[in-house]
C-alpha positions in Angstrom: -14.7 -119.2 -43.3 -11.6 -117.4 -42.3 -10.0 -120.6 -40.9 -10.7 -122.3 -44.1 -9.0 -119.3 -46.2 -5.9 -119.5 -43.7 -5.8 -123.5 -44.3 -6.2 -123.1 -47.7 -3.7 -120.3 -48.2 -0.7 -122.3 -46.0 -1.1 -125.1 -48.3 -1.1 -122.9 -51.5 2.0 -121.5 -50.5 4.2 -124.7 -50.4 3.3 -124.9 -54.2 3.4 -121.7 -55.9 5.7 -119.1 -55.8 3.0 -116.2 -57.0 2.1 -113.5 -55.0 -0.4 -113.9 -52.3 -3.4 -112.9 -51.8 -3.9 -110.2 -49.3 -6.0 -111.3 -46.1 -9.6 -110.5 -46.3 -11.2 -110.8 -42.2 -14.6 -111.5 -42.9 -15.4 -111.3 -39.7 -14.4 -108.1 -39.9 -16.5 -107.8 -43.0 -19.9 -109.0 -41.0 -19.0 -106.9 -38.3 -18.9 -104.1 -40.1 -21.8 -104.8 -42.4 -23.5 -105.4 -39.0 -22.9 -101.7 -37.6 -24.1 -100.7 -40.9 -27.4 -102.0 -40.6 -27.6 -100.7 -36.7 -26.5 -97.4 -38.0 -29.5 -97.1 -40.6 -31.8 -98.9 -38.1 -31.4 -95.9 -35.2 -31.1 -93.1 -37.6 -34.8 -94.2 -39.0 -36.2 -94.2 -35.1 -34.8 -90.6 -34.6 -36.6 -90.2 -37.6 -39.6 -91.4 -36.6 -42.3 -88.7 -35.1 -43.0 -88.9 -31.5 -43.1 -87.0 -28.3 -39.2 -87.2 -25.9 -40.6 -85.0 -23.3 -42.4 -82.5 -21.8 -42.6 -81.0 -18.5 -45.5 -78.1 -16.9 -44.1 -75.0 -15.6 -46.4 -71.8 -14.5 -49.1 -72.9 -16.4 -47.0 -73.3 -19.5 -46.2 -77.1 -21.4 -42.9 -77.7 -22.6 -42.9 -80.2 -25.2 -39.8 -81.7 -27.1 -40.8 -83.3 -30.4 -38.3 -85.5 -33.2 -39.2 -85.7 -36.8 -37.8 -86.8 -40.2 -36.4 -83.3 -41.5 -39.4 -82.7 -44.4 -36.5 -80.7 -47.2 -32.8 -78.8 -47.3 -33.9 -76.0 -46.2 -34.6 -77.6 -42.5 -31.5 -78.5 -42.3 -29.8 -75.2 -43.5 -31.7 -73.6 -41.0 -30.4 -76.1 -38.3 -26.5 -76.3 -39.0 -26.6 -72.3 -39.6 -24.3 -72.8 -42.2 -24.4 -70.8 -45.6 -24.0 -74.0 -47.5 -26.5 -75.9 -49.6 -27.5 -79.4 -48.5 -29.6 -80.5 -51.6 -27.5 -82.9 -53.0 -27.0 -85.0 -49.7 -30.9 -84.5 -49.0 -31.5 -86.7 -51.9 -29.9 -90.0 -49.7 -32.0 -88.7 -46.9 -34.2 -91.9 -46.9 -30.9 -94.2 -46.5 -28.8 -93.1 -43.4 -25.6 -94.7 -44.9 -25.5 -93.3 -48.1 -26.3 -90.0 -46.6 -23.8 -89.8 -44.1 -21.1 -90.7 -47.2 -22.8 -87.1 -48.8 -22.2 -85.6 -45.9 -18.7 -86.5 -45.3 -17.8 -86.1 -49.2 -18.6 -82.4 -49.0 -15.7 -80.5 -47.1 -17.7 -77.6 -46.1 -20.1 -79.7 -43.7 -18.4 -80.2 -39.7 -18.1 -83.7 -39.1 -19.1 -82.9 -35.3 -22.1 -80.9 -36.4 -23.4 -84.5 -38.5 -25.6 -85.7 -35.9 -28.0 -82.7 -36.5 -28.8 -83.1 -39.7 -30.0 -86.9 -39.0 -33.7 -85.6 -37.2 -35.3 -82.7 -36.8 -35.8 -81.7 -32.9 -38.9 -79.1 -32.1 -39.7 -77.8 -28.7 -43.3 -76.2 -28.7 -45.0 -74.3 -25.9 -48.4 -75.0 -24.8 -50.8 -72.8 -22.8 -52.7 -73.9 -20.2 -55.9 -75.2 -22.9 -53.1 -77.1 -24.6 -52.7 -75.1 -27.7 -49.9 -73.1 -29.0 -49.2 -69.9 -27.0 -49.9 -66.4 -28.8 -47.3 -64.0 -29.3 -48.6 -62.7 -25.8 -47.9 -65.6 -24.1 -44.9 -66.5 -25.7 -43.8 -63.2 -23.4 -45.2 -64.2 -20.5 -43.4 -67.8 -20.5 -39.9 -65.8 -21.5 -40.3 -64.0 -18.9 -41.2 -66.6 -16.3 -38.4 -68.4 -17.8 -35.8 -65.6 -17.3 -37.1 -65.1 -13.1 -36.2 -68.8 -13.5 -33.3 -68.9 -14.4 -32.7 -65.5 -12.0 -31.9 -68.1 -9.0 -28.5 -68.7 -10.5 -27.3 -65.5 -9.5 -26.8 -63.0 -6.5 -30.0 -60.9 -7.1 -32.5 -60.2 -9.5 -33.7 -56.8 -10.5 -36.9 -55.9 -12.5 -37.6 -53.0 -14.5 -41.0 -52.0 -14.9 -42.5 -55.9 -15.6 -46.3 -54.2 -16.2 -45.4 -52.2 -19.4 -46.0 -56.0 -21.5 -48.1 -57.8 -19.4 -52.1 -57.7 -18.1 -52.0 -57.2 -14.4 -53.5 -60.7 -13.8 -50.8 -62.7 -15.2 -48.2 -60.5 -12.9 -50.1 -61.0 -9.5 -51.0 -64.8 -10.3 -47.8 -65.9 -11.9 -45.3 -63.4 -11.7 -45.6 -62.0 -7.8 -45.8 -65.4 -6.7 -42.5 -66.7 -8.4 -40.8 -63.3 -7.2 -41.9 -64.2 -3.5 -41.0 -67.3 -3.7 -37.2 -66.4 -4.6 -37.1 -63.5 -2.7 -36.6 -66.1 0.7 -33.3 -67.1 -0.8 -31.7 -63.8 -3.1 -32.6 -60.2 -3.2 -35.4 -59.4 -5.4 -35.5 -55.4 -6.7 -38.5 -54.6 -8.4 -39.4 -50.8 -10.3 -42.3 -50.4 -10.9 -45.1 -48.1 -11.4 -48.3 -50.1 -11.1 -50.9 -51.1 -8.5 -50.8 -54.6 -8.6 -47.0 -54.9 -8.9 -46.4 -52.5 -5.7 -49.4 -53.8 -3.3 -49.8 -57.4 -4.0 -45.9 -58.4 -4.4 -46.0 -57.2 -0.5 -42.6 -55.6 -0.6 -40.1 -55.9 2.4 -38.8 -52.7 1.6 -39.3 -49.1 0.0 -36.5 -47.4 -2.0 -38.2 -43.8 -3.5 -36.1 -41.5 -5.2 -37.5 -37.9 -5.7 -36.7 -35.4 -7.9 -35.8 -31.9 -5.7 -34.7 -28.6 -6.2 -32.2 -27.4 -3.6 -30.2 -24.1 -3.4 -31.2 -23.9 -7.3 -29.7 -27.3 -7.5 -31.4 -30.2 -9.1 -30.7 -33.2 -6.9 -32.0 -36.8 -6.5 -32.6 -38.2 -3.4 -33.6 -41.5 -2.1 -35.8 -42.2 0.5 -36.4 -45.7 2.6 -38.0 -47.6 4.8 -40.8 -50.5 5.7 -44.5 -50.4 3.8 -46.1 -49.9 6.9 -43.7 -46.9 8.0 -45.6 -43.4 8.0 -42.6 -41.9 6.9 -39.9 -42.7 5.1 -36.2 -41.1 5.4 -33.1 -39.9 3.5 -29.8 -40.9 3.8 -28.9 -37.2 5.2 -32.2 -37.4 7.7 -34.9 -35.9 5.5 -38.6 -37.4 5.9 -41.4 -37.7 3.6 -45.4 -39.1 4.0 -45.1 -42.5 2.6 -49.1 -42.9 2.1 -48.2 -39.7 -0.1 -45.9 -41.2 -2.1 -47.3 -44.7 -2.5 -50.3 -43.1 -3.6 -48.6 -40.4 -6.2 -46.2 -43.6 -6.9 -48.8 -46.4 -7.6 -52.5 -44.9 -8.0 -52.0 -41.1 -9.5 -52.6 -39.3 -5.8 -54.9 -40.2 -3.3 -58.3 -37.9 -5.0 -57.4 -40.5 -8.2 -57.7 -43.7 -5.9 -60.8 -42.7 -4.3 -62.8 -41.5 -7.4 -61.1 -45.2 -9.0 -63.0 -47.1 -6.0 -66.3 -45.6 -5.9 -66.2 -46.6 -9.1 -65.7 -49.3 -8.6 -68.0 -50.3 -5.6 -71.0 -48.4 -8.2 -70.2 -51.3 -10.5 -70.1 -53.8 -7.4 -73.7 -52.7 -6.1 
């Protein structure tokens, strides 16, 4: 067609003298029309519902979902922009016409369009498959964060058992902590049981509150978890079984009374 038109307009012009008519490409045209129809064909698959990916960690299922965005508000919400997307909403179902919407309203970013084509959900899974609790939610945030620890020079812990059951922190939590501790320094405070004896510590760091020359003063002691004593910077030495067991299980008469009653439930 478009050598036809040039044909056609070369003769035309050795017999008129009126103004020409401006070239029209239609190749141009089809092409266009072409990426058009593309456009509005991959802009209905990211609309379509299905799984992109998941992956297991801890115990845990990350899932990443895409859907058709179900109102305005959805995509409000995404863009975290205080401006109202009704109007272009109502071309939703026709990608072209929606993107013209979008691009007719000055307050929308045209980087930011390519969020507001399909909505993109990441759910969590417990082990059983369902949604996590508020609980576990935690737990996975927290797994995430020891994680993500590794990019760093060290990680330090402040009291982990003060949100979480003690189960979760020796099965999950210890074992990650372990695990990085071959390749960073891992600190953990803490003031439970399970934390201090099953994490099998390298090392003992206990401060202690003392009274000296009517002089409050705090000083740290150190040393292995299998030292009998452990020793101050200026050379002063203290029972570690005493302080483990004041530390971790509320003194040593606490402990026993704890385990016989526990070996009465046992028996």
């Amino acid at each position: 067609m478009n050598d036809i038109i040039r044909e056609i307009k070369s003769k035309l012009q050795l017999k008129t003298s009126a103004t020409q008519i401006k070239d029209v490409d239609l190749y141009r045209v089809m092409f266009e029309h072409k990426k058009l129809l593309k456009f509005s064909e991959i802009a209905k698959l990211l609309q379509e519902e299905k799984t992109i990916y998941q992956e297991s960690f801890q115990g845990f299922k990350i899932v990443c979902k895409q859907r058709a965005f179900q109102g305005p508000g959805e995509i409000k919400n995404v863009s975290g922009q205080k401006v109202a997307f009704s109007d272009a909403f109502r071309d939703y179902a026709h990608p072209t016409k929606y993107l013209s919407s979008l691009k007719a309203n000055e307050a929308f970013t045209p980087s930011e369009f390519y969020k507001y084509f399909a909505c993109i959900e990441y759910e969590i899974l417990n082990k059983d498959g369902f949604k996590v609790s508020g609980g576990e939610r935690s737990e996975f945030r927290l797994l995430q964060e020891i994680k993500d620890a590794q990019n760093f020079d060290y990680l330090l812990i402040d009291e982990p058992e003060s949100s979480f059951d003690n189960i979760f922190l020796k099965s999950e939590v210890n074992q990650m902590l372990k695990e990085i501790s071959k390749s960073m320094p891992v600190v953990i405070v803490t003031h439970n049981s399970v934390v201090g004896a099953s994490i099998k510590a390298d090392y003992i760091i206990y401060t202690a509150k003392e009274l000296e020359e009517e002089k409050i003063i705090y000083r740290r002691y150190s040393g292995h978890p299998s030292s009998r004593e452990l020793i101050s910077t200026d050379g002063k030495k203290i029972n570690n079984f005493k302080v483990t067991m004041d530390s971790l299980e509320a003194g040593e008469s606490a402990y026993m009374e704890r385990k016989a009653g526990y070996e009465n439930i046992k028996n």
